[in-house]
One Martini backbone bead per residue (centre of mass of N, CA, C, O) as a GRO file, in nm:
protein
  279
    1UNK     BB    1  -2.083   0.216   1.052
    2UNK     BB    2  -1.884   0.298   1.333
    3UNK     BB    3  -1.600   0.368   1.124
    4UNK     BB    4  -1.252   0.399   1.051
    5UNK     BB    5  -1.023   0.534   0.847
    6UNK     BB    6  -0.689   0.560   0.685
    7UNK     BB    7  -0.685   0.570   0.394
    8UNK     BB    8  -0.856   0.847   0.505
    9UNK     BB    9  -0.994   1.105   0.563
   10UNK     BB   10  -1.218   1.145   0.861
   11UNK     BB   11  -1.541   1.242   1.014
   12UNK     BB   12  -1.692   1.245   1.309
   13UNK     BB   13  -2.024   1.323   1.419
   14UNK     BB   14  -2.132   1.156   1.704
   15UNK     BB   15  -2.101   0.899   1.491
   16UNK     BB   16  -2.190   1.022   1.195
   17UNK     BB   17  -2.054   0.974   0.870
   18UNK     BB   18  -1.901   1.163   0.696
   19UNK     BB   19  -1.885   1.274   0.386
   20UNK     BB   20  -1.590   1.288   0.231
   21UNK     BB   21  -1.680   1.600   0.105
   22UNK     BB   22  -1.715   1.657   0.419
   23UNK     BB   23  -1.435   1.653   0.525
   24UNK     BB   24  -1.203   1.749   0.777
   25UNK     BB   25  -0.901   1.824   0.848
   26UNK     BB   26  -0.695   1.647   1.086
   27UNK     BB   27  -0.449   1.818   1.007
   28UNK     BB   28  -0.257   2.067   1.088
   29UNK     BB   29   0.003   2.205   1.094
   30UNK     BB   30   0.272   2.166   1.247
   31UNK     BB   31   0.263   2.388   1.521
   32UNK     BB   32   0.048   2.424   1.605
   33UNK     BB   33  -0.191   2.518   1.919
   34UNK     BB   34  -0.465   2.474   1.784
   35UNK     BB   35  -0.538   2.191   1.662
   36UNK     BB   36  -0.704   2.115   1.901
   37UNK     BB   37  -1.040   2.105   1.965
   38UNK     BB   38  -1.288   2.131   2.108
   39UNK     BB   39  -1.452   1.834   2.091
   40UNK     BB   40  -1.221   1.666   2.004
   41UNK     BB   41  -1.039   1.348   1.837
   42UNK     BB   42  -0.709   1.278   1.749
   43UNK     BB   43  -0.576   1.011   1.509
   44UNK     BB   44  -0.271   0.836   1.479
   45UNK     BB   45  -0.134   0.599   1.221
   46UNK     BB   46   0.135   0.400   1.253
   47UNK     BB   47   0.408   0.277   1.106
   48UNK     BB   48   0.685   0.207   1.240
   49UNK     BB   49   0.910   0.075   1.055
   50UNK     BB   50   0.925   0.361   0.886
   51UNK     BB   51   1.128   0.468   1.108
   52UNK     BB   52   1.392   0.340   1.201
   53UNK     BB   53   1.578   0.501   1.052
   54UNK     BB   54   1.527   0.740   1.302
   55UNK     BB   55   1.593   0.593   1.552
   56UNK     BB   56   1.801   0.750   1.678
   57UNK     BB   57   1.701   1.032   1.685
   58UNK     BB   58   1.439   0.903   1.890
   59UNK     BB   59   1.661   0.861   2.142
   60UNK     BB   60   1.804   1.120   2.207
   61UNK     BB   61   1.491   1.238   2.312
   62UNK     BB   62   1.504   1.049   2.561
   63UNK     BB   63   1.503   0.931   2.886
   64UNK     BB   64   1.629   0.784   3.098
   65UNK     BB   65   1.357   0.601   3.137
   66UNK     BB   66   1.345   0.497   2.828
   67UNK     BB   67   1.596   0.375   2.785
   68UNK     BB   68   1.568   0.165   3.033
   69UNK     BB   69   1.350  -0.007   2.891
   70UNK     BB   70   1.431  -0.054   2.609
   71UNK     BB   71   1.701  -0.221   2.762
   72UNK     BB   72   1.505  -0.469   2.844
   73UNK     BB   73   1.453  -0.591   2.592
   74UNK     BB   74   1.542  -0.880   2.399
   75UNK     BB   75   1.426  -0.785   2.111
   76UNK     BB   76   1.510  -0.569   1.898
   77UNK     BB   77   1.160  -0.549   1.757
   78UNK     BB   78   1.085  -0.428   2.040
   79UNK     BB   79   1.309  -0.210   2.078
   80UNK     BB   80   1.223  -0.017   1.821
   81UNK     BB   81   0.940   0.015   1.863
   82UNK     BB   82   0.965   0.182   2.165
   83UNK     BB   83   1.128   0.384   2.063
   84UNK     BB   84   0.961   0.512   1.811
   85UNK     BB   85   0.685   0.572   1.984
   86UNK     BB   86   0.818   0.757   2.187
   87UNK     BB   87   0.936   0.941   1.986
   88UNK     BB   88   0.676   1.047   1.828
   89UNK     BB   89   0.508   1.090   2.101
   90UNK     BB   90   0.670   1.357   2.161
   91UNK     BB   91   0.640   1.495   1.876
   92UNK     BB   92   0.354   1.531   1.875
   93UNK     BB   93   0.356   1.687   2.092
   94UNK     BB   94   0.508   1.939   2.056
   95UNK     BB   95   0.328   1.998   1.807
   96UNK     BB   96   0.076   2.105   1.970
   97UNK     BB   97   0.280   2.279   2.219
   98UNK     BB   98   0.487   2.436   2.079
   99UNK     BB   99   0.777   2.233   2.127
  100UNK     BB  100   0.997   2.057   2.200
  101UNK     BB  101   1.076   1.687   2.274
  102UNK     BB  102   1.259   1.739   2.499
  103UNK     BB  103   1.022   1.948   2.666
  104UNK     BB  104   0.885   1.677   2.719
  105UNK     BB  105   0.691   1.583   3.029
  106UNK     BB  106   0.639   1.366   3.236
  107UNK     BB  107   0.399   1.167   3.428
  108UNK     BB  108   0.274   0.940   3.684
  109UNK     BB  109   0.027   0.730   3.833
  110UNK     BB  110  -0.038   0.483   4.028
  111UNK     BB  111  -0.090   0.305   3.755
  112UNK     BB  112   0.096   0.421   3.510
  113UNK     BB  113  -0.001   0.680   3.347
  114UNK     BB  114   0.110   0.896   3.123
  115UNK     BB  115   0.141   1.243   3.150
  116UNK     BB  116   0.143   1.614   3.148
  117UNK     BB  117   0.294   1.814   3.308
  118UNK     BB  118   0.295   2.081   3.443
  119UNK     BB  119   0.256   2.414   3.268
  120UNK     BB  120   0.085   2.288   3.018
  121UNK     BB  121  -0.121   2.238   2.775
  122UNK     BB  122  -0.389   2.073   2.720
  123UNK     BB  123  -0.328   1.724   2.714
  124UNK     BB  124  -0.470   1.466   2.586
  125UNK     BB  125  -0.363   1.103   2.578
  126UNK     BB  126  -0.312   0.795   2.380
  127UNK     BB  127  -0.199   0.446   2.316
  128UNK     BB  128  -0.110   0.192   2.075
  129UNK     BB  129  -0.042  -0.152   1.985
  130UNK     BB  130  -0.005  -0.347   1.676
  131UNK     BB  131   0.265  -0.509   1.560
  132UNK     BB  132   0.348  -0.266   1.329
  133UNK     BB  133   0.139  -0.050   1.493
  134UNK     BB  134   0.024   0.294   1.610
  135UNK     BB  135  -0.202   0.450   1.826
  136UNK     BB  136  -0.287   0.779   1.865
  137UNK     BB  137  -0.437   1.011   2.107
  138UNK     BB  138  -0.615   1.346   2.086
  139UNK     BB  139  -0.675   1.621   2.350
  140UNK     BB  140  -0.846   1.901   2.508
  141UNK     BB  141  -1.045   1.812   2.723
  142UNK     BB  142  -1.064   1.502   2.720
  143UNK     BB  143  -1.039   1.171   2.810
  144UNK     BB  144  -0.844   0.908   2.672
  145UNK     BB  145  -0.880   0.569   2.515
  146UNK     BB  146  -0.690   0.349   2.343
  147UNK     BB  147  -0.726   0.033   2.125
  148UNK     BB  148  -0.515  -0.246   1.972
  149UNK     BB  149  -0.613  -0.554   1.782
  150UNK     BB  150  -0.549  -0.858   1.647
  151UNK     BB  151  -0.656  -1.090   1.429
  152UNK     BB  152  -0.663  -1.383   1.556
  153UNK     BB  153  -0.748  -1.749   1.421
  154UNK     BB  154  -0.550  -1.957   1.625
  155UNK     BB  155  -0.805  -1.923   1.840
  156UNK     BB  156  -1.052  -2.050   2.029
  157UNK     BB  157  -1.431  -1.873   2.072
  158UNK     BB  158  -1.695  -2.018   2.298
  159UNK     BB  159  -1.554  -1.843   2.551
  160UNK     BB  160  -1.613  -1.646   2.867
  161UNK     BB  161  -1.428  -1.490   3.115
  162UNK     BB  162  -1.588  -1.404   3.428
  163UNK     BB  163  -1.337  -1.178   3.448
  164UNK     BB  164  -1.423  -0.999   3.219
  165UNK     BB  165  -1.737  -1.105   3.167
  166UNK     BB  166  -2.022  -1.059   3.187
  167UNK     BB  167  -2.330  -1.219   3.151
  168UNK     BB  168  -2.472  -1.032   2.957
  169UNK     BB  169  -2.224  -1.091   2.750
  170UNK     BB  170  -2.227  -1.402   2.758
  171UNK     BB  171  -2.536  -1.370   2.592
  172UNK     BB  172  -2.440  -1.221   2.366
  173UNK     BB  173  -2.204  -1.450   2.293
  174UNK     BB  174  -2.466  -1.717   2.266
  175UNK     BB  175  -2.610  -1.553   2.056
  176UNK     BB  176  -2.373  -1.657   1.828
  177UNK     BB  177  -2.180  -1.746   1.563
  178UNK     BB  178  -1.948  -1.867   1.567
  179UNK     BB  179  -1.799  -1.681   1.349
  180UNK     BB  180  -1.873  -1.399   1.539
  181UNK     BB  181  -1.695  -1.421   1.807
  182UNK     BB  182  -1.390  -1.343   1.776
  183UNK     BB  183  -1.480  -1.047   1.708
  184UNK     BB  184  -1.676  -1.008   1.974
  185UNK     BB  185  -1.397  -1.016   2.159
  186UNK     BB  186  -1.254  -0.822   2.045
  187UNK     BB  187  -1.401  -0.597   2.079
  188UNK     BB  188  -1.466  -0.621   2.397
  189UNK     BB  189  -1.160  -0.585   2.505
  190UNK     BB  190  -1.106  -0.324   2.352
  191UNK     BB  191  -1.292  -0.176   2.500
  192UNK     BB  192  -1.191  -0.203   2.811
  193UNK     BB  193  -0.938  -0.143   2.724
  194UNK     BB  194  -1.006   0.197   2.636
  195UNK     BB  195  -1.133   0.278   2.916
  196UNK     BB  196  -0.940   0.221   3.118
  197UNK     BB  197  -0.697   0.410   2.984
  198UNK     BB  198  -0.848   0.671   3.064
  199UNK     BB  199  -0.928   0.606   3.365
  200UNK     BB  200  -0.637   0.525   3.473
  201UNK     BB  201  -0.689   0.224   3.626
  202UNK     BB  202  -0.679  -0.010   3.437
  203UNK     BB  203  -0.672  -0.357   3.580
  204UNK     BB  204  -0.752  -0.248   3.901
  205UNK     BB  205  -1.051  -0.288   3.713
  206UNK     BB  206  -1.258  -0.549   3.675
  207UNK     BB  207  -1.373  -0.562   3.367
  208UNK     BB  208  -1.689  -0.686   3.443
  209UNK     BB  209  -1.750  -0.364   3.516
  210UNK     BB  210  -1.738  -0.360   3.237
  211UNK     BB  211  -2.000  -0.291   2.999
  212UNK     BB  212  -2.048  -0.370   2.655
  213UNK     BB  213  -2.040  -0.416   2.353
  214UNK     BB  214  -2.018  -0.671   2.098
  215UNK     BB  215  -2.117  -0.506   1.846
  216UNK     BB  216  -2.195  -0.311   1.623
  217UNK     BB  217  -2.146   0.067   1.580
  218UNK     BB  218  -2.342   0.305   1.489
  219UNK     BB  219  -2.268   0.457   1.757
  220UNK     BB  220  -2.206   0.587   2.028
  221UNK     BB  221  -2.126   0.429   2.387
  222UNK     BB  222  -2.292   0.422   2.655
  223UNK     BB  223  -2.022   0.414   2.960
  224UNK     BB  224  -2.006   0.219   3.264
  225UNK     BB  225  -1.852   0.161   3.586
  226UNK     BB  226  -1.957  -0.067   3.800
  227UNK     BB  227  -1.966   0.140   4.110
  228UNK     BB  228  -1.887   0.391   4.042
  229UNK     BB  229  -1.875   0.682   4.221
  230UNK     BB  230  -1.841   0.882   3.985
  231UNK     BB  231  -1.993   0.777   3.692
  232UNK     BB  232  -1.854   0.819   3.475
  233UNK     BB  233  -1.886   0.910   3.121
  234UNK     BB  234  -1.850   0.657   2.864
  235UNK     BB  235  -1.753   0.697   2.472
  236UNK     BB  236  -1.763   0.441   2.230
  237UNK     BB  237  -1.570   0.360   1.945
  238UNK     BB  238  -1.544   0.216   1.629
  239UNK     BB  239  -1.253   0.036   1.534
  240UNK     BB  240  -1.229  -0.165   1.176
  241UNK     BB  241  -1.041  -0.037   0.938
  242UNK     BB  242  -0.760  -0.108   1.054
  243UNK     BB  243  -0.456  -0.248   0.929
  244UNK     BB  244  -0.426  -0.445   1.190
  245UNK     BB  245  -0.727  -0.431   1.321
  246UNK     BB  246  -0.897  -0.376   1.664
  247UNK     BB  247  -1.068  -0.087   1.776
  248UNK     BB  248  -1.055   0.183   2.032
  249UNK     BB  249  -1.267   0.425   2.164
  250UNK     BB  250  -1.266   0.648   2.438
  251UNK     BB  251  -1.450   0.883   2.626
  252UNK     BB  252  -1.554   1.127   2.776
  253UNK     BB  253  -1.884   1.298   2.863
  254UNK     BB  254  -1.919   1.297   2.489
  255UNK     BB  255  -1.930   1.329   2.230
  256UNK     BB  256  -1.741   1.364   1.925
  257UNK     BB  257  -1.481   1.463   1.704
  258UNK     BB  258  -1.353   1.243   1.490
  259UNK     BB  259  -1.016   1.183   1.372
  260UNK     BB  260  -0.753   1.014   1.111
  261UNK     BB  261  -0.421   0.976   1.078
  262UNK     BB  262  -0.101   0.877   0.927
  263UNK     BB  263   0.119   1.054   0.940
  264UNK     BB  264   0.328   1.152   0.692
  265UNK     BB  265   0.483   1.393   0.791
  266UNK     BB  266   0.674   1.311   1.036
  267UNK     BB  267   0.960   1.223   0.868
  268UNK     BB  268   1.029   1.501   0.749
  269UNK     BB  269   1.010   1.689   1.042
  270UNK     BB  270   1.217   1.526   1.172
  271UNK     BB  271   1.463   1.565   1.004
  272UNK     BB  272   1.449   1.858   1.037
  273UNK     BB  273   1.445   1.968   1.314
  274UNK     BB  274   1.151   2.141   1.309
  275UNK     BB  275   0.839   2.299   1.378
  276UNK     BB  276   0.808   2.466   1.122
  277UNK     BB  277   0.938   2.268   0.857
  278UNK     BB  278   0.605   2.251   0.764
  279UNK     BB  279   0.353   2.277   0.528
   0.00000   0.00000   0.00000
């Protein structure tokens, strides 16, 4: 199955799973200018709360409009969440870019998707939250949308609705044993909502127009938004071995090779407060 796992560097070529002895390292020291590779796509996987301890200097680097919504949370553990992701996000961006993560500078689009402002290295990214843990993706050259969620076993999941899920999907979803179906809802959502992300209109585009599989992939999965007059053909990778739910990484144009890491540099890293005190 086309699973990756964060307790080890995997690195998948095409959607087929490289022997252990045979994976390429996810992650070059931090500030290299080239770590990302042309048709690669890198995943980075962190435990939120082991940064707690670094809020104050992760909020130091934030803007003020990153300041003033993480201002909005209500929950202290909500509120240090955003700041973390927000801040780890700046710094891993620098650490690619070659530059401070002070002077990494968002744009969003009308969707609100938030991009890397003109003048920088090409660089696409995407994160995902889900529970204690964020999930970041990054590219040099194609669009990525990631998506992560828990698996809750709290509510049934016997129907799917017909404004999320097309006939197709529905009809793939009702020959499944009830066993089978909550994973499968969780798997669909995970892929629409990675595609979505990626392609940057986010739920402005009816869930029911992207048609995904709902079982396991083999291999990476394509798909594209039906009526989409621009037709981009989008690639669907599953994340199933991640420590907090299920997940999806969704690629343009075809497949890549995908790594991941669980990011173990990066607190060390922050401390230095330089870019390249990591060996």
């Amino acid at each position: 199955m086309n699973t990756v796992s964060v307790r080890s560097v995997t690195t998948l070529q095409q959607g087929l799973q490289i022997p252990e002895e045979e994976a390429v390292e996810a992650l070059s020291r931090p500030g290299d200018p080239h770590i990302v590779d042309a048709g690669e796509v890198q995943l980075i996987a962190v435990e939120v709360k082991r940064f707690f301890p670094l809020t104050e200097k992760l909020a130091a680097i934030l803007s003020e409009d990153e300041l003033a919504r993480a201002a909005r949370f209500r929950f202290q553990n909500a509120r240090l969440s955003y700041i973390t992701a927000r801040g780890l996000l700046r710094h891993l961006l620098a650490a690619y870019l070659d530059t401070s993560p002070e002077a990494v500078r968002f744009a969003y689009n009308t969707y609100g998707k938030p991009v890397l402002k003109n003048g920088v290295r090409p660089l696409q990214f995407n994160l995902s939250h889900a529970g204690a843990w964020v999930l970041y993706s990054l590219s040099r050259d194609r669009q990525v949308g990631v998506d992560l969620e828990p698996i809750r076993q709290e509510f049934p999941c016997e129907y799917l609705d017909p404004n999320v899920f097309s006939e197709r999907e529905q009809a793939e979803f009702d020959r499944l044993s009830s066993g089978a179906k909550h994973r499968a809802f969780i798997r669909g959502w995970t892929r629409k909502e990675a595609l979505l992300k990626g392609d940057g209109r986010g739920l402005s585009v009816p869930l029911h127009r992207v048609e995904v599989p709902l079982g396991d992939l083999m291999y990476p999965a394509p798909v594209t938004i039906r009526g989409d007059r621009a037709g981009t053909r989008w690639w669907l990778y599953s994340l199933e071995s991640l420590p907090e739910g299920i997940g999806a990484l969704a690629v343009e144009g075809g497949p890549v090779r995908v790594s991941i890491d669980r990011g173990a540099w990066l607190a060390e890293w922050i401390e230095h407060g330089a870019l390249h005190a990591v060996a």
